[in-house]
N, C-alpha and C positions, 0 to 999 in steps of 0.2 A: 504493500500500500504506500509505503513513504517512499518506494525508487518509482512508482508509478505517479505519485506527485508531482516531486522533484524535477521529472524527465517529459511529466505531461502525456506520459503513454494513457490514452483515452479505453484503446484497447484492453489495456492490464487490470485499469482499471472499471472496467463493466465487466470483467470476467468473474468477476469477485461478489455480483450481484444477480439475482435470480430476475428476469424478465419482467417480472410482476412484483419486484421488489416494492415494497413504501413503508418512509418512515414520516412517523408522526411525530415532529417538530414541536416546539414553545409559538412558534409563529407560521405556522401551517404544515401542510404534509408535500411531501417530494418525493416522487418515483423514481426509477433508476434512470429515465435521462435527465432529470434536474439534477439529481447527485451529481452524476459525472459528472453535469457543464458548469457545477457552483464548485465542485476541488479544481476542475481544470481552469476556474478566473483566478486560481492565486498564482499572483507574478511568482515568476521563477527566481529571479533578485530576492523575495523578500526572505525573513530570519522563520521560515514557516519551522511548527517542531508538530510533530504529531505521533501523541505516546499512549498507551494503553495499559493499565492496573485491571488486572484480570480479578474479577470478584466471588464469582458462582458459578455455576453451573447444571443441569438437569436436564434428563428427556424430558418431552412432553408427549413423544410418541416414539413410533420406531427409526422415523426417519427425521427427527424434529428436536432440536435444540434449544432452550432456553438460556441465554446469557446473560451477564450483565458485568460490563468493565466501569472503566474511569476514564475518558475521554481530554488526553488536554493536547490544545494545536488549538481548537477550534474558535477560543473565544477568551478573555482574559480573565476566565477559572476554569477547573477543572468541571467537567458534567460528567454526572451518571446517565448509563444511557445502554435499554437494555435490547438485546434482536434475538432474530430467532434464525438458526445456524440449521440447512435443511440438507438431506443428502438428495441429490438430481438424481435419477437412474434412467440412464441414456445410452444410445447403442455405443457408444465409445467407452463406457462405462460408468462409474460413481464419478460424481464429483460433487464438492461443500460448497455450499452458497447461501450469501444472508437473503431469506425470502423475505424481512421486515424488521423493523427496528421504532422505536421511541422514548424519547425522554422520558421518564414519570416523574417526574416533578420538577416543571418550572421555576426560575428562579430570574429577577428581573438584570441581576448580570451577567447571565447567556448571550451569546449573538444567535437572536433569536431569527432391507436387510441387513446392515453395519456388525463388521466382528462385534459378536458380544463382548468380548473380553476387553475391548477399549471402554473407559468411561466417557461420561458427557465430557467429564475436566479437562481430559486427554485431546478430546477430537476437538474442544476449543480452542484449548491452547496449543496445536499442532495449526489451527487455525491463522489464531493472532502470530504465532511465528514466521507463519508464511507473509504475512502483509507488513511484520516489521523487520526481519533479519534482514533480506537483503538489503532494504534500505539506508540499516546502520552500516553493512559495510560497502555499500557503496560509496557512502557520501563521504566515509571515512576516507576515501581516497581521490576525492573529485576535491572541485573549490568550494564544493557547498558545504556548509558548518551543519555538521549532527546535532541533535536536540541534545544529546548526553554523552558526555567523553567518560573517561576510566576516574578523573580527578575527581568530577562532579559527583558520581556515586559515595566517594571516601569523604565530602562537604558536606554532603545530604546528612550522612550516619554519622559524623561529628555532631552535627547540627542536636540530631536526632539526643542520641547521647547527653549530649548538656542537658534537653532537657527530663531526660530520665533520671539521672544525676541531680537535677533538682530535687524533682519530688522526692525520691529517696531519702533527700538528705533533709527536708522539710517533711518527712512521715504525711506527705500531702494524697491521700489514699484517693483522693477523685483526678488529680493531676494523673498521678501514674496511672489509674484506671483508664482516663481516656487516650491512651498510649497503646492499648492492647485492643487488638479487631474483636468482637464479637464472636467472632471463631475460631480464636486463637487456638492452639494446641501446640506443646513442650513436652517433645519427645526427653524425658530422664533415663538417667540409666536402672533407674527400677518401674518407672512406670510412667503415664503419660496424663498430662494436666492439663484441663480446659483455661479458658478463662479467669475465672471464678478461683479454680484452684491453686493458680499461679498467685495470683493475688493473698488468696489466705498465705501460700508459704512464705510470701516476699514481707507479707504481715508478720510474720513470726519471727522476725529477723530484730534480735536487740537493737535498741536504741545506738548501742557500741560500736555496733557494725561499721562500717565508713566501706560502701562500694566504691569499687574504681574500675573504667574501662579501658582497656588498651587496643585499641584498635589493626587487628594484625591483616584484615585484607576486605574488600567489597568491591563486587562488579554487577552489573546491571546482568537480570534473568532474564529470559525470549517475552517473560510477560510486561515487562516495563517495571518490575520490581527490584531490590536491590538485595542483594543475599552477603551478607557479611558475618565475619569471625572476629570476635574478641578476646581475651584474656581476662576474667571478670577476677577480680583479687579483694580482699577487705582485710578488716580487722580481725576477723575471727576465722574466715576462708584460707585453706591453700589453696595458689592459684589455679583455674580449672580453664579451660578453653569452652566456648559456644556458640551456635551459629545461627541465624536468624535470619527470618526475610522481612524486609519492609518496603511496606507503599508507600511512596513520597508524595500521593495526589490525594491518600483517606488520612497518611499522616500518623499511620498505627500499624505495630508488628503482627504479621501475620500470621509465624509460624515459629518452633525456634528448639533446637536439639544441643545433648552434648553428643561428640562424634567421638569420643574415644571415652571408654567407660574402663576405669581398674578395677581389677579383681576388689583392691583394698583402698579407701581414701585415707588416708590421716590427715585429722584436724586440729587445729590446733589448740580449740577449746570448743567444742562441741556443744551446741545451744540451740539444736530443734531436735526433733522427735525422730528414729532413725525411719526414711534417709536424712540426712539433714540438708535443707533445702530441697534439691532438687537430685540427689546423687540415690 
């Protein structure tokens, strides 16, 4: 989708759209030849970026997809914006295509037979890959400037960081709550915590504690998210390594494991209930 912008292939980009495509807009509805001819009016000169924070996903039948990303290029915020991802079956074969798409909720600063064994997640996000990778690395080697470099990912999760490191260190339990997706899940090495549960254990964490992050690597995923490794160290912690994904467009961690689990942890003064924290 973004080397089809970029380059204005009109082609590329209606192959990407079901015939009878329509989406319904904050200020009217557009078929697939409005689409095209309203991506294909953006000057090729301009600083266009167009990124996608992959949200959900779900059948809604056998050949029918429901999605819903985070949209930013289009307008000076990010939009939610959800479609429905169809499989075509054609003498040439299968092929995915958005049969429709719509905003669901307005906001006045808009610029208004499938293997079973894949999931919806999978065949979305095999989707969004396809309309974003090559574009990042095309442009990566043309004059046109990418929406997101390697540095901007490591700024983002800085950013990020401070302000988890606030709450933390202000025991501000709604700050850090609204830090974490709604669907969070932290793969441990005894077991696996929602939301809710993350929270109780980071709750259980003495007043003494003092976290700290070291930021050892982050790079942008095919979904427009940014997956990063840090060193998380405290007062009462040996240091452990863990890895996390974040949205920069919802602004909350999505997902987050440790990757190397020891037989044995020693602590240095042990202060939750065994695992302690998250081990």
């Amino acid at each position: 989708m973004t080397e089809a912008m970029e380059t204005k292939d009109s082609g590329a980009i209606a192959d990407l759209f079901a015939e009878d495509f329509l989406f319904k807009g904050c200020e009217g509805d557009y078929d697939k030849s409005k689409i095209v001819a309203l991506i294909g009016k953006v000057p090729v000169e301009s600083p266009f970026s167009f990124s996608f924070c992959f949200k959900s996903a779900k059948y809604h039948s056998a050949d029918n997809i429901f999605f819903s990303v985070i949209i930013s290029g289009f307008g000076p915020t990010p939009v939610e914006a959800q479609f429905v991802l169809s499989i075509s079956r054609k003498k040439t074969g299968k092929k995915l295509e958005l049969s429709e798409g719509s905003v669901p909720a307005c906001k006045r600063t808009h610029f208004h037979g499938l293997v079973a064994q894949q999931s919806a997640d999978e065949m979305v996000e095999k989707f969004v890959s396809r309309m974003t990778h090559i574009g990042r690395s095309s442009s990566a080697q043309g004059n046109t400037q990418v929406s997101f470099q390697q540095s901007d990912a490591e700024v983002v999760v800085m950013s990020f960081l401070k302000k988890l490191t606030a709450g933390l260190e202000e025991k501000d339990a709604e700050q850090i709550g609204n830090l974490f997706g709604d669907d969070f899940l932290f793969k441990g090495c005894r077991g696996t915590y929602n939301k809710a549960e993350t929270l109780a254990k980071i709750n259980q964490v003495p007043e003494a504690a003092n976290f700290n992050f070291a930021l050892k690597s982050a790079n942008w995923n095919k979904n427009g998210q940014i997956e990063y490794t840090v060193t998380i160290s405290g007062a009462l912690l040996v240091d452990f390594d863990a890895q996390f994904v974040y949205c920069p467009y919802l602004q909350v961690l999505k997902s987050g494991r440790i990757p190397s689990c020891p037989a044995k942890r020693m602590f240095a003064n042990p202060c939750l209930d065994d695992p302690p924290l998250f081990r």
